[in-house]
C-alpha positions as CSV (number, residue, x, y, z in Angstrom):
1,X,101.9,99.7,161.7
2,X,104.7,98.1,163.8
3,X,104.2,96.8,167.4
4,X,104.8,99.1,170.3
5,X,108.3,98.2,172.0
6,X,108.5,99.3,175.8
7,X,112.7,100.7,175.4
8,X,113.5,99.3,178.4
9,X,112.2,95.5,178.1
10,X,115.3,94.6,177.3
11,X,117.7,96.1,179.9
12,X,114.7,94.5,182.3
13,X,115.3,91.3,180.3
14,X,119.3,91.2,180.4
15,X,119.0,91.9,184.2
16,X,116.7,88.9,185.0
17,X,118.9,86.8,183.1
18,X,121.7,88.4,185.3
19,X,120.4,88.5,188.8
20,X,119.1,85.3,189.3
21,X,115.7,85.0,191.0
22,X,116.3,84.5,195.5
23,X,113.8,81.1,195.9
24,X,112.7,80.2,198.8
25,X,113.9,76.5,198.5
26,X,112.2,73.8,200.9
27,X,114.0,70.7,201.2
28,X,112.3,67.5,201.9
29,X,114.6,64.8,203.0
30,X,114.4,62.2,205.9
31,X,118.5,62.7,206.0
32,X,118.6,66.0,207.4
33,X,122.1,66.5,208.1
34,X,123.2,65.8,205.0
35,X,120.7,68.0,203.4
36,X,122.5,70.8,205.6
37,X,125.3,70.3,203.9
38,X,123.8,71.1,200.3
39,X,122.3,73.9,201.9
40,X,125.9,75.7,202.9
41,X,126.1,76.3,199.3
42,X,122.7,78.3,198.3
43,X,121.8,79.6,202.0
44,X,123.3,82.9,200.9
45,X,121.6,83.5,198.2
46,X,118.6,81.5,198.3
47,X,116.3,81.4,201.5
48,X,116.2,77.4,202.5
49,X,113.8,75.4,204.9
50,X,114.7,71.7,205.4
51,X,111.9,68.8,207.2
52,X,112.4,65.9,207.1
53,X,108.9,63.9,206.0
54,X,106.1,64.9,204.1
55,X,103.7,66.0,206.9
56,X,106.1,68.5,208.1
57,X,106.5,69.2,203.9
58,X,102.8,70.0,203.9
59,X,103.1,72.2,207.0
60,X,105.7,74.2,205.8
61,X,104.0,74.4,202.6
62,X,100.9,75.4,204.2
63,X,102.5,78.3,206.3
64,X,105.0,79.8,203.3
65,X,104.6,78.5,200.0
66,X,107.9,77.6,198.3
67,X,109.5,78.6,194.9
68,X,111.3,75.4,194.3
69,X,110.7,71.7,196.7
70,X,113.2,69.7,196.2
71,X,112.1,66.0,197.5
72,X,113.7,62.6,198.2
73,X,111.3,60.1,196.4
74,X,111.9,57.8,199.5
75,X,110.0,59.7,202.7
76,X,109.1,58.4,205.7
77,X,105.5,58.8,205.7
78,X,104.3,59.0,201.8
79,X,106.2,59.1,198.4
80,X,107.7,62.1,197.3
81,X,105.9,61.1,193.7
82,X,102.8,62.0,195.8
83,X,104.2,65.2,196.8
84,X,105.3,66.1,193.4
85,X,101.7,64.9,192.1
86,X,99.6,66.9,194.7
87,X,102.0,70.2,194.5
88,X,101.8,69.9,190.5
89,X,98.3,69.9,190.1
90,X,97.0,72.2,192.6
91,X,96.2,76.0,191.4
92,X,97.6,76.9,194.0
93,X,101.1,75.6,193.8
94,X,101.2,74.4,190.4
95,X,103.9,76.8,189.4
96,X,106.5,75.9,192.2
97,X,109.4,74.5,190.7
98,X,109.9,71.1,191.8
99,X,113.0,68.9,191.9
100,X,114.1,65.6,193.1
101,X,117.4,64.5,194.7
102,X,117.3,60.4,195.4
103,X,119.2,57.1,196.2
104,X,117.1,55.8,193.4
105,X,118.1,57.1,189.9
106,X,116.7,54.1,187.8
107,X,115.4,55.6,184.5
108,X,111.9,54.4,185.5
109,X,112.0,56.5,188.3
110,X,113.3,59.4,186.3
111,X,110.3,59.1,184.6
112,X,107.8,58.9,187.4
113,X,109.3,61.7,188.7
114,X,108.7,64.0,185.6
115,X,105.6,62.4,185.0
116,X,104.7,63.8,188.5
117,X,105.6,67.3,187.5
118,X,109.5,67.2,188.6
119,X,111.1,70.0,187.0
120,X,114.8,68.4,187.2
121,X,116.0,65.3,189.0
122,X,119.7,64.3,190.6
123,X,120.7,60.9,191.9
124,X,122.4,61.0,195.6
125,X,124.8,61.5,196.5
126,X,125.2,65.1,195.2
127,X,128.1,67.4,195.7
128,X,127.1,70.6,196.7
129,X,128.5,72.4,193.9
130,X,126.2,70.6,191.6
131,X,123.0,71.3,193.6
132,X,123.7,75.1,193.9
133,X,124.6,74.5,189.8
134,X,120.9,73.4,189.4
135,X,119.5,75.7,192.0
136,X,120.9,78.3,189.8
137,X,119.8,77.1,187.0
138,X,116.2,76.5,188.2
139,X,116.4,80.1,189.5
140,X,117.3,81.8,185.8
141,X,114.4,79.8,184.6
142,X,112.1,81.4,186.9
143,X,113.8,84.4,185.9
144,X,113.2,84.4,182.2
145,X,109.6,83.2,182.3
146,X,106.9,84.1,184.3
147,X,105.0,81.9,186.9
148,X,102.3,80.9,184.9
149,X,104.4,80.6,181.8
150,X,106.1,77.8,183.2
């Protein structure tokens, strides 16, 4: 007595893996403007909010929660390792996707940073092309498993 198969799992399967999944990225950098620029290249495909310290973070956090942060580790009023700590280990938020984008891309803060829960990490200055590359990628991840899979 085989297992029941659901005949279309896997046209649903080969379509998430397709259509990536739209996040609703929030960015958390005290360099705004240049975070505008690496938003030019998901914007249309990705709904983005950008603030530029950790309080504002928590706000927006508190009024919409996101599908992927992306945090500098440097903020002006806590660590973004705080951030990625706090969002990582609440219920509540413990399966938003979380990356970092920083000056500092020493290995030991690579590894505070996944440590913290960081999904991915990049080292500033990043061309747009590559963020939307991991954007994407983060997005066919959601895709494939669910939220409380990952």
């Amino acid at each position: 007595m085989g297992v029941q198969r659901d005949p279309g799992f896997l046209r649903r399967l080969a379509q998430r893996l397709i259509t990536p999944t739209r996040l609703h990225v929030l960015i958390v950098d005290p360099d705004v403007a240049s975070a505008r620029q690496l938003v030019s290249t998901v914007s249309r495909t990705h709904s983005v909010t950008i603030v530029g310290t950790a309080a504002a973070a928590y706000a927006a956090i508190g009024e919409h929660m996101p599908t992927l942060v992306v945090t500098e580790l440097d903020l002006p009023d806590a660590s973004g390792l705080d951030l990625l700590t706090m969002l990582h280990a609440h219920p509540a938020s413990r399966d938003v996707l979380l990356m970092v984008f920083s000056l500092r891309g020493a290995v030991r803060d690579k590894i505070a940073a996944f440590q913290a829960g960081a999904d991915d990490f990049l080292v500033k200055p990043v061309h747009p092309e590559d963020f939307a590359t991991h954007i994407r990628r983060l997005s066919h991840f959601r895709a494939i498993l669910p939220p409380s899979a990952s």
